[in-house]
C-alpha positions as CSV (number, residue, x, y, z in Angstrom):
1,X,33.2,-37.2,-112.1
2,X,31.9,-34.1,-113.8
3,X,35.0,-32.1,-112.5
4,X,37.6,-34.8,-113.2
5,X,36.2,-34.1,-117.1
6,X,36.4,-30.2,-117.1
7,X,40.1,-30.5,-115.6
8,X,40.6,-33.0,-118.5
9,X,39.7,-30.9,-121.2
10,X,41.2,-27.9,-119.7
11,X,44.4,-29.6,-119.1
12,X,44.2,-31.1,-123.1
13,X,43.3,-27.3,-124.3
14,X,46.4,-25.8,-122.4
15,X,48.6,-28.4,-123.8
16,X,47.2,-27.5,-127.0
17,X,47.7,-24.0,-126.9
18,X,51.1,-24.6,-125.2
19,X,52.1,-26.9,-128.2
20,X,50.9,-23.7,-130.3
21,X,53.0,-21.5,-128.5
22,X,56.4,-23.4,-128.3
23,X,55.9,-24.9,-132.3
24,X,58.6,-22.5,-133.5
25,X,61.1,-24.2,-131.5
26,X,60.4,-27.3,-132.2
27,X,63.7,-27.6,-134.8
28,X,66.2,-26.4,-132.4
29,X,65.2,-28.4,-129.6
30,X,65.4,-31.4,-132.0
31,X,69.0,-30.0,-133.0
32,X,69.5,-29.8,-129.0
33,X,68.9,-32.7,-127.9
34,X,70.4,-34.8,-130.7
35,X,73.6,-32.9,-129.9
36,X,73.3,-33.5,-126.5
37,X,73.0,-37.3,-126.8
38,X,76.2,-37.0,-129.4
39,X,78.4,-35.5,-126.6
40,X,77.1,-37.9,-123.9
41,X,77.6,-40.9,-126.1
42,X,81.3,-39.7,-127.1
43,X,82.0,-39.2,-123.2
44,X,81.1,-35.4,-122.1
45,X,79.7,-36.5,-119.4
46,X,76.1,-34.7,-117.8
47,X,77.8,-31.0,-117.8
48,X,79.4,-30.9,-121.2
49,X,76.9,-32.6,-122.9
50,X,74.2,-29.8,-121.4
51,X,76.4,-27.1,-122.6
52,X,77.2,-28.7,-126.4
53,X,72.9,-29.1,-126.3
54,X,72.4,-25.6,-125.0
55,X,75.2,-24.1,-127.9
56,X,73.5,-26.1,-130.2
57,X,69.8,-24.9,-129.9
58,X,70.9,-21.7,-129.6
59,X,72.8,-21.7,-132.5
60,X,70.5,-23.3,-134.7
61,X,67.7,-20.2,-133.2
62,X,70.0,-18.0,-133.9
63,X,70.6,-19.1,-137.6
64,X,66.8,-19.1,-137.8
65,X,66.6,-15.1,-136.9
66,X,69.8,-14.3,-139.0
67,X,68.5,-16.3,-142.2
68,X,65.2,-14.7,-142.2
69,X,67.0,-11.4,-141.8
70,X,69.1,-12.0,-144.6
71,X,66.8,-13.8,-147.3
72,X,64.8,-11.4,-149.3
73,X,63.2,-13.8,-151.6
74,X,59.3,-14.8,-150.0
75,X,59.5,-18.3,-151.8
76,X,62.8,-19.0,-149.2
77,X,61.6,-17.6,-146.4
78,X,58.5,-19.6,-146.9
79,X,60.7,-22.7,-147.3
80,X,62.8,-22.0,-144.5
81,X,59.5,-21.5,-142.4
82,X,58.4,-25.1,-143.6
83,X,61.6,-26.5,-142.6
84,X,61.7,-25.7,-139.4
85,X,57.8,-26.5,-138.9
86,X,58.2,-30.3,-139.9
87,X,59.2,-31.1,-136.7
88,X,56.6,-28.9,-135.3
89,X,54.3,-31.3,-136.8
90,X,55.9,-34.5,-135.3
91,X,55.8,-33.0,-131.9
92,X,52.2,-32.4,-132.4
93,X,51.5,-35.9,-133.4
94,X,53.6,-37.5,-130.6
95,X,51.7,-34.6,-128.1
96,X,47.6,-35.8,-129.3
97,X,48.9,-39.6,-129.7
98,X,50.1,-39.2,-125.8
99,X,46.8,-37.8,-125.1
100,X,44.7,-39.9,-126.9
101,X,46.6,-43.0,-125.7
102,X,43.7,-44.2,-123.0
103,X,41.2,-41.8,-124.3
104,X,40.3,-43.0,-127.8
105,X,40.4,-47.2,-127.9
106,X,40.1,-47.3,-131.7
107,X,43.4,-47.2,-133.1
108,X,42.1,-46.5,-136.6
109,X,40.7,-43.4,-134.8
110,X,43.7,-42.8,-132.6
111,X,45.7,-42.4,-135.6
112,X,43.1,-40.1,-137.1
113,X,42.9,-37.8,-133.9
114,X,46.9,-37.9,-134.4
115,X,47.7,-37.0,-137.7
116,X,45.2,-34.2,-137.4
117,X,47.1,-33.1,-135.0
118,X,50.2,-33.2,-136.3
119,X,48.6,-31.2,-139.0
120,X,47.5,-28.9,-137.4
121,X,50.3,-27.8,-135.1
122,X,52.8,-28.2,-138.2
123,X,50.2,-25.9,-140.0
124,X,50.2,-23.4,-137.1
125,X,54.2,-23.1,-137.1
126,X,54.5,-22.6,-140.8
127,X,51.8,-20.1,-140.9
128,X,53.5,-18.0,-137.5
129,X,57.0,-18.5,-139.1
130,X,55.9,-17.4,-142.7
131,X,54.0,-14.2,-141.5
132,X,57.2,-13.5,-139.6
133,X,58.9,-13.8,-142.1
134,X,56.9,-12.1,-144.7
135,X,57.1,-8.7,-142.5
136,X,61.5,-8.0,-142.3
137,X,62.8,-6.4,-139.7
């Protein structure tokens, strides 16, 4: 029992530090997949609609990169950071609230653990995007 409960909370820290890791591309996956659904739905089929996702998150990446290249002003780089770490901050709500499903049986408390989490990872993104973006390239 004792090491079914260290594999559980080492499992729940690598997902956290995996959620920290991969917050950044939180926005172009979004972008990704909803284009992906879009081409399935207007007939691609599997392949097509891979490749119109893949385009798409790369795309919107590589707009990321070029815009905080190009933008000189901190206030719009810090914007642009908080843009793209909103849906950082969903994904970490979804990624505790799938955790905490069985885990926590309050749902007053669930919700807690949740939007501290979203919080969090949301806060992480912005501040790894804006200190990217505060030193140009």
């Amino acid at each position: 029992m004792i090491a079914l409960i260290v594999v559980t909370v080492t499992l729940t820290g690598m997902m956290c530090v995996l959620a920290y890791m991969l917050a950044i591309y939180a926005l172009p996956f979004m972008l990704a997949l909803a284009a992906t659904r879009f081409a399935y739905a207007t007939g691609a089929g599997w392949f097509g609609a891979g490749i119109v996702g893949l385009v798409a998150g790369a795309a919107s990446f590589g707009l990321l990169v070029f815009l905080f290249s190009t933008l000189r002003a901190p206030i719009l780089r810090i914007a642009l950071a908080l843009l793209f770490a909103a849906p950082a901050a969903i994904a970490g709500y979804a990624l505790v609230h799938g955790v905490t499903a069985e885990a926590v049986p309050s749902p007053v408390w669930r919700q807690i653990f949740c939007l501290a989490g979203g919080a969090f990872v949301g806060t992480a993104a912005a501040i790894r995007l804006a200190t990217s973006a505060s030193s140009p390239a």
